[in-house]
C-alpha positions in Angstrom: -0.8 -15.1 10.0 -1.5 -12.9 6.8 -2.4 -15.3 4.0 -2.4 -12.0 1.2 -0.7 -8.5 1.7 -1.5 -5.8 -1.2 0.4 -2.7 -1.5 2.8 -0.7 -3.3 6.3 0.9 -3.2 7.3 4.6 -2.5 10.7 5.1 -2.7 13.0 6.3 -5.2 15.8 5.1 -7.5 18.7 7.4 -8.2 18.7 10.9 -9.4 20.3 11.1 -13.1 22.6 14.0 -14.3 22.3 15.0 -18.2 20.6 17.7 -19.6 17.5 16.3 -19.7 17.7 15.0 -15.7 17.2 11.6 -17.2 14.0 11.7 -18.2 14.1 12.1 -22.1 13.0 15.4 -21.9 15.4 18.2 -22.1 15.1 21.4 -20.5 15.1 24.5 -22.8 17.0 26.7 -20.2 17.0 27.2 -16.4 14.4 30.0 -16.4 11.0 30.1 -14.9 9.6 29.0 -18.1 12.4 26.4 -18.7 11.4 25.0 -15.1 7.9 25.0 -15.5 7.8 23.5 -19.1 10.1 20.6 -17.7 8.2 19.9 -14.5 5.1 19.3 -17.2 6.5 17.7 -20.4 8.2 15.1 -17.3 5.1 14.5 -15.8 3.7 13.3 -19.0 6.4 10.9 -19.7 6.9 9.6 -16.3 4.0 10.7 -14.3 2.3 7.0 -12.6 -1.5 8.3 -13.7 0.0 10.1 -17.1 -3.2 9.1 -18.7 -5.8 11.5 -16.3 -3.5 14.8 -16.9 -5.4 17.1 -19.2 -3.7 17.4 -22.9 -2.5 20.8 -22.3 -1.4 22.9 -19.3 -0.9 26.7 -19.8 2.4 27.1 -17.5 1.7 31.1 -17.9 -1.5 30.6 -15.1 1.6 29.3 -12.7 4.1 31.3 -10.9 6.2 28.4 -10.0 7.6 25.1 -11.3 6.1 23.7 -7.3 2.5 25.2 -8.9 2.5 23.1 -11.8 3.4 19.9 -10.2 0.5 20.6 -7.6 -1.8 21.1 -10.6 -1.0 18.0 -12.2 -0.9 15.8 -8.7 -4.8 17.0 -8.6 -5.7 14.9 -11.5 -4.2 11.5 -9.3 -7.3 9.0 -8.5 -9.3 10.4 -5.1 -8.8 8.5 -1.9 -12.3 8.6 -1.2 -12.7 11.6 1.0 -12.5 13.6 -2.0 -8.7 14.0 -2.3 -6.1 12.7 -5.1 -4.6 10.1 -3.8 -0.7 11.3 -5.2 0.7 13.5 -1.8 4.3 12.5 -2.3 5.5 13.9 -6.0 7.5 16.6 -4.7 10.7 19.0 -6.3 14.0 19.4 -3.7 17.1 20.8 -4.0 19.4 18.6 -5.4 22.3 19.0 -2.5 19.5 18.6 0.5 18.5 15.5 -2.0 21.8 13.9 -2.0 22.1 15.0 1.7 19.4 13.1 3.2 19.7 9.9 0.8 23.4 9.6 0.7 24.6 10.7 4.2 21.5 11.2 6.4 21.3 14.5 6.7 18.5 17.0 6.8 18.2 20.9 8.1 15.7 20.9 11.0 15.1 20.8 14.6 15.7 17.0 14.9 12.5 15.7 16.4 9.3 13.9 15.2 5.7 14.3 16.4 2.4 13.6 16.3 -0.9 14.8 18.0 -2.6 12.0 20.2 -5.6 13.9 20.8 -7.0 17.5 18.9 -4.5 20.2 20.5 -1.7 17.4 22.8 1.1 17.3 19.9 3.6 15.0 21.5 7.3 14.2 20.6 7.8 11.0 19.4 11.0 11.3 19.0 14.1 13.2 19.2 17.8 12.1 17.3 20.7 12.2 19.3 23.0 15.9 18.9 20.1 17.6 17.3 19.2 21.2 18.2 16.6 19.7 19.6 17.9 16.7 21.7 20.6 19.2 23.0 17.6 21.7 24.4 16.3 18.9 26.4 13.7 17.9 23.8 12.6 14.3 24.9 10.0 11.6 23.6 6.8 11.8 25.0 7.2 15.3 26.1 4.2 17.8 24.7 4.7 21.1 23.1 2.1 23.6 25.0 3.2 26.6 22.5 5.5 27.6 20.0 6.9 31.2 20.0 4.0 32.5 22.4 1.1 30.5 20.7 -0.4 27.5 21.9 -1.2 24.3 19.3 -4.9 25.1 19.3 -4.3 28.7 18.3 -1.6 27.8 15.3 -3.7 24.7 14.4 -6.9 27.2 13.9 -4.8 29.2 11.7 -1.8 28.4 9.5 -1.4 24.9 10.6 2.2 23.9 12.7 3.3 22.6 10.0 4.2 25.9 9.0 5.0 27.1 11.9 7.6 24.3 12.0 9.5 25.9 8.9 10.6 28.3 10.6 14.3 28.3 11.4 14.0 29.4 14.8 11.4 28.6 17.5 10.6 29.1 21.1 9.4 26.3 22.6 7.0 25.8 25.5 7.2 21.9 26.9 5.7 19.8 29.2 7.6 17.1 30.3 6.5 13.6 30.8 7.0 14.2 34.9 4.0 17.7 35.0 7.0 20.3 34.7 7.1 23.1 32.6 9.8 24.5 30.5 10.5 26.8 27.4 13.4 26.7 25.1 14.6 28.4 22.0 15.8 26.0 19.1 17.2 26.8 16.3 17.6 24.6 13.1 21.3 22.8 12.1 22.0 20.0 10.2 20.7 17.3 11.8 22.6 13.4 10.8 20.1 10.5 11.3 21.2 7.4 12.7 19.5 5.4 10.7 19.6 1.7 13.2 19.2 3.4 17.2 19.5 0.0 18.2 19.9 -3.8 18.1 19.9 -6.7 20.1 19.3 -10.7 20.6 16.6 -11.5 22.9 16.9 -14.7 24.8 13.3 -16.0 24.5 13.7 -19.1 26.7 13.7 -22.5 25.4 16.9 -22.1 23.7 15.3 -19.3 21.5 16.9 -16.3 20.6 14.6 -13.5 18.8 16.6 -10.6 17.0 15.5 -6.6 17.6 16.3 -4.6 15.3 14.9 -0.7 15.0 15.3 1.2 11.9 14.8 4.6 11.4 14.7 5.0 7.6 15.7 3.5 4.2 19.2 5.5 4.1 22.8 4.2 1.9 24.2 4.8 5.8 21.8 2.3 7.0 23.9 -0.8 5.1 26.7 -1.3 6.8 25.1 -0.9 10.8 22.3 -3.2 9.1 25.3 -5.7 8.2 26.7 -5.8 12.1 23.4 -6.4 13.4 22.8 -9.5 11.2 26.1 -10.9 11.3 25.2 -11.0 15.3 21.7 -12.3 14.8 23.0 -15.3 12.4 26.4 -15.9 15.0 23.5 -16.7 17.6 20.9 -19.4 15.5 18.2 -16.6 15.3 15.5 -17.5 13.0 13.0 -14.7 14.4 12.9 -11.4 14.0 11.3 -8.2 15.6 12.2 -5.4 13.1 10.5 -2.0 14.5 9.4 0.0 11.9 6.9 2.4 14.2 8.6 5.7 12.8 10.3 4.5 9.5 8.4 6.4 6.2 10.7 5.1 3.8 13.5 5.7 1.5 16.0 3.9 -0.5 15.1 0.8 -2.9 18.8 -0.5 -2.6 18.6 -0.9 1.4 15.1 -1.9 1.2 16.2 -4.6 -0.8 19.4 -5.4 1.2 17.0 -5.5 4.0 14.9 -7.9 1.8 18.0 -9.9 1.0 19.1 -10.5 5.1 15.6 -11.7 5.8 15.2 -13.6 2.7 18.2 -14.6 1.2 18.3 -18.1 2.7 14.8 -19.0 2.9 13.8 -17.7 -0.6 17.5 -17.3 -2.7 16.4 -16.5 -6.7 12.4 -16.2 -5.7 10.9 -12.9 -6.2 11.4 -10.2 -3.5 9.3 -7.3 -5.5 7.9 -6.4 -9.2 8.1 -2.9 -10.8 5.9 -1.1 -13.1 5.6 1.7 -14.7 3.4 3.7 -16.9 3.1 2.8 -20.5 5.2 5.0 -21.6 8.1 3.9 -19.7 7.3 0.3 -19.6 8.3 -2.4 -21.0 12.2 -0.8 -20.6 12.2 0.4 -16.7 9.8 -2.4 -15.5 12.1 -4.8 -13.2 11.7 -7.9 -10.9 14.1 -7.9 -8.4 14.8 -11.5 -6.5 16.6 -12.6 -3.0 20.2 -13.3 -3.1 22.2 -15.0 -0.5 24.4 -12.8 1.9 26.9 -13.8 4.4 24.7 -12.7 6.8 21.3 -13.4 5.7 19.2 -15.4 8.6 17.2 -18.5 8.1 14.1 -16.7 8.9 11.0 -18.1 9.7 9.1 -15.6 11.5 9.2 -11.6 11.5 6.9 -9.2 13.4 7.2 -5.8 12.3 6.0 -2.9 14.9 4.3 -0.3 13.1 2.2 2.9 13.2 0.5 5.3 10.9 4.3 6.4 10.2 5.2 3.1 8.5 5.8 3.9 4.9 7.1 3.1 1.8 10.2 1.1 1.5 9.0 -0.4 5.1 5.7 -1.2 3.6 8.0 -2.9 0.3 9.7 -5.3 2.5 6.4 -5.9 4.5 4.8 -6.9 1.3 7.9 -9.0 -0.4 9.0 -11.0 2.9 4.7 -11.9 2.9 4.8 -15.0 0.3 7.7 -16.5 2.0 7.5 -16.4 5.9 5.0 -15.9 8.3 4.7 -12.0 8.5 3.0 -10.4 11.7 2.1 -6.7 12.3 2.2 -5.6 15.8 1.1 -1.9 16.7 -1.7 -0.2 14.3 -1.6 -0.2 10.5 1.0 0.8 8.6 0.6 4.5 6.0 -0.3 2.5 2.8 1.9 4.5 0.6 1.4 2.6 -2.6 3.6 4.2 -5.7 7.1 5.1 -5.9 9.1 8.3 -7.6 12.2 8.5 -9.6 14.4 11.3 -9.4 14.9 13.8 -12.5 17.2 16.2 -11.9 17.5 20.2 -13.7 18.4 23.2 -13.2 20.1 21.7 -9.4 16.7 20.6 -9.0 15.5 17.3 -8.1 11.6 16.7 -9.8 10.6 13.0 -8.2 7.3 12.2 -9.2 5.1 9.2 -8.4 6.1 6.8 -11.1 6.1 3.1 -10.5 3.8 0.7 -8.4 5.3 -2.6 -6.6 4.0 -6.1 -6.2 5.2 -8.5 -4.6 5.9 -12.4 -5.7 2.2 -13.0 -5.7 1.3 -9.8 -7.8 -0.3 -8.7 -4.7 -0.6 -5.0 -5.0 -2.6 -1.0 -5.0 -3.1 -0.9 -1.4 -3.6 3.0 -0.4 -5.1 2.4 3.0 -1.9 0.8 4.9 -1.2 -2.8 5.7 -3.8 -3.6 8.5 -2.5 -4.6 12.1 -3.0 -8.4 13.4 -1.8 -7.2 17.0 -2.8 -3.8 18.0 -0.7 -2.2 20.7 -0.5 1.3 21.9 2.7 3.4 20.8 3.5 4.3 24.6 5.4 7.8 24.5 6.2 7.7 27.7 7.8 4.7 27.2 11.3 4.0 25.3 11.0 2.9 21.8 12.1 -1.3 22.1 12.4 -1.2 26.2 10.9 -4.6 28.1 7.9 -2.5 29.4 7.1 -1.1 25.4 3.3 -2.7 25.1 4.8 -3.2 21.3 7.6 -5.5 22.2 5.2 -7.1 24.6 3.0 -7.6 22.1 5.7 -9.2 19.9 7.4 -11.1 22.3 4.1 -12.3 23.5 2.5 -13.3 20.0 6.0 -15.1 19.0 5.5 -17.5 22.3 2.1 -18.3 22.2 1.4 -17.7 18.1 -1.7 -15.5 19.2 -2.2 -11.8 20.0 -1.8 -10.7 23.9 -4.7 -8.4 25.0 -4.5 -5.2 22.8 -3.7 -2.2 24.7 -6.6 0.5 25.3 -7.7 1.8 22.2 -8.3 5.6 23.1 -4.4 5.2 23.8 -4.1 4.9 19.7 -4.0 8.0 17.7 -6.8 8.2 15.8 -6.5 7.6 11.7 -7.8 11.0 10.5 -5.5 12.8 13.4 -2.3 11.2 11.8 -3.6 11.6 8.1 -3.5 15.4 8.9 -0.2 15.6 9.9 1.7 13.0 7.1 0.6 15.6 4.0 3.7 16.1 2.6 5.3 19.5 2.5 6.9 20.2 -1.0 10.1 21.5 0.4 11.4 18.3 0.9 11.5 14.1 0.7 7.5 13.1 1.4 8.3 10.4 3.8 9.1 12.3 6.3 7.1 12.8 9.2 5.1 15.8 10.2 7.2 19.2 9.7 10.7 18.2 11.2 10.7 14.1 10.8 13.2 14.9 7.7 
């Protein structure tokens, strides 16, 4: 259905370790000064818009090495509204770094959420033995207050996003039958399962369609992404319903094992994604990555991703590569449109990953900052389980891949509106900036 897909990549290749974290610039010592003098002589190396930072930055007018990286992500192209466009350079820890890439694990209350109208913030989520899940947390359920104050009160003020950094919270609820509850959570380290489910549909006809949700771009992702496929190609599917709804990114390796399932038998050697970098670092880091053959790769001819406002990064990357090669259909609402990529440049136990690199795919399609637009709208049901019959998403899905045309879109006051879910996606600077609203990881 999509003759031309445009967009970029944000995800991130490997942290280095050396004295100069990689990036060719060393790092005089580990004081404040060090820190901050690093974060800016990196920048200019490896910085995506290098060319728009001023020639000199005083690092005495910042108290922090976070400060000077949020002065220099101010001189990224505006978005239009009159904001730089770069809200996902951001400096973590380099153990909560290799944490949540390498083992799927983040500190936090374990739940995602999003507001549907200007004070309803509902759960989208909730991951299994989190704080959260083990309070009774649930999808769909709303949160009426937090520690005594309701949304509308902490949205006038400080924003919940702030309020959600806090390591301990009461929480008022509203669950998804009228009844009323508080809670106190407190946050743990939460582990992510990365693929909540799988299975083959039997579409009738002697069709089997494979489901497949996954929650984000993690190294634990591989081997659960392996099972799933080897199932899908023991039963002759060729279609694929991959439910991205919630998924903001994360690893260029699975993205491209992902790549490599879908593609590797319908498009072996052609080009999956191009990478490029600034001039600094290009010709030397620029890549072109291409499908290989797996044991399990499917002969794919159709794939429908599900989507939201969530959908980011590496999920947008294999949107975008798998586009020149099969038929590629978006059910739900557009996807994020978060179009660059970071590396990761490690000091002082520090991880710096700035926006570095932009992806294309096989038909140099790319820059697209306003998401992947939607050829099936559907409503993201809270009250209904992510991938269950009744979701209007698989409906939707299942429904376009019978008839090869769009069932009647759900209600549109039952999507959240753009600008809503724009507020809550900024990203906060403590930690990865795919992750979604305070406590998505």
């Amino acid at each position: 259905m999509r003759k031309s897909l445009v967009l970029l990549v944000a995800v991130f290749i490997g942290a280095c370790t050396s004295d100069d974290g990689g990036s060719g610039i060393p790092i005089s010592s580990c004081s404040n000064d060090g820190q901050k003098q690093f974060v800016a002589d990196a920048m200019r190396e490896w910085y995506f818009w290098n060319h728009l930072l001023p020639a000199d930055v005083d690092i005495s007018q910042f108290a922090t090495p976070d400060d000077v990286l949020a002065f220099l992500t101010s001189f990224s192209p505006d978005d239009g509204t009159g904001q730089p466009i770069d809200r996902f350079s951001f400096i973590n820890s380099a153990q909560a770094d290799q944490a949540f890439f390498g083992e799927g694990r983040f500190e936090g209350f374990g739940f995602s959420s999003r507001f549907v109208a200007a004070d309803d913030l509902r759960l989208t989520r909730v991951f299994l033995d989190s704080p959260a899940y083990r309070a009774g947390l649930r999808r769909g359920q709303r949160i009426l207050a937090l520690d005594g104050r309701t949304i509308a009160e902490i949205e006038g003020a400080e924003g919940v996003g702030a309020v959600f950094a806090l390591p301990t919270l009461d929480f008022m609820m509203r669950d998804t039958d009228g009844s009323e509850f508080t809670v106190s959570v407190a946050k743990e380290i939460v582990t992510i399962d990365p693929v909540p489910q799988y299975r083959i549909i039997d579409a009738g006809g002697g069709r089997n369609v494979g489901y497949i949700e996954l929650a984000s771009f993690i190294s634990t992702a591989d081997i659960q992404m392996d099972s799933a496929f080897a199932q899908f190609n023991a039963a002759g599917v060729n279609e694929v319903i991959i439910d991205l709804r919630y998924n903001g990114g994360g690893l260029v390796s699975t993205a491209v094992l992902l790549g490599d399932f879908f593609g590797g038998d319908v498009a072996e050697n052609l080009v999956f994604s191009k990478t490029v970098f600034n001039d600094l670092r290009a010709p030397a880091n620029n890549t072109t990555t291409f499908f290989a053959r797996l044991l399990n790769s499917v002969s794919l001819s159709r794939l429908v991703v599900i989507a939201t406002g969530n959908t980011a990064s590496a999920s947008e990357l294999v949107i975008n590569g798998m586009d020149p090669h099969v038929e590629v259909t978006i059910v739900g609402a557009n996807t994020f449109g978060k179009p660059v990529g970071q590396v990761g440049l490690e000091f002082c136990d520090q991880i710096l990953r700035p926006t570095a690199f932009q992806t294309m795919n096989a038909n140099d399609f790319g820059d697209y900052f306003d998401g992947l637009p939607v050829d099936c709208p559907a409503a993201d049901d809270l009250n209904v389980a992510v991938g269950a019959d009744i979701d209007p998403n698989m409906v939707a899905a299942l429904g376009f891949l019978a008839t090869g045309s769009c069932p009647v879109a759900s209600s549109p006051a039952a999507q959240f509106k753009l600008g809503a879910e724009r507020a809550i996606r900024q990203p906060d600077r403590r930690g990865p900036p795919h992750r979604v609203f305070a406590d998505a990881y």
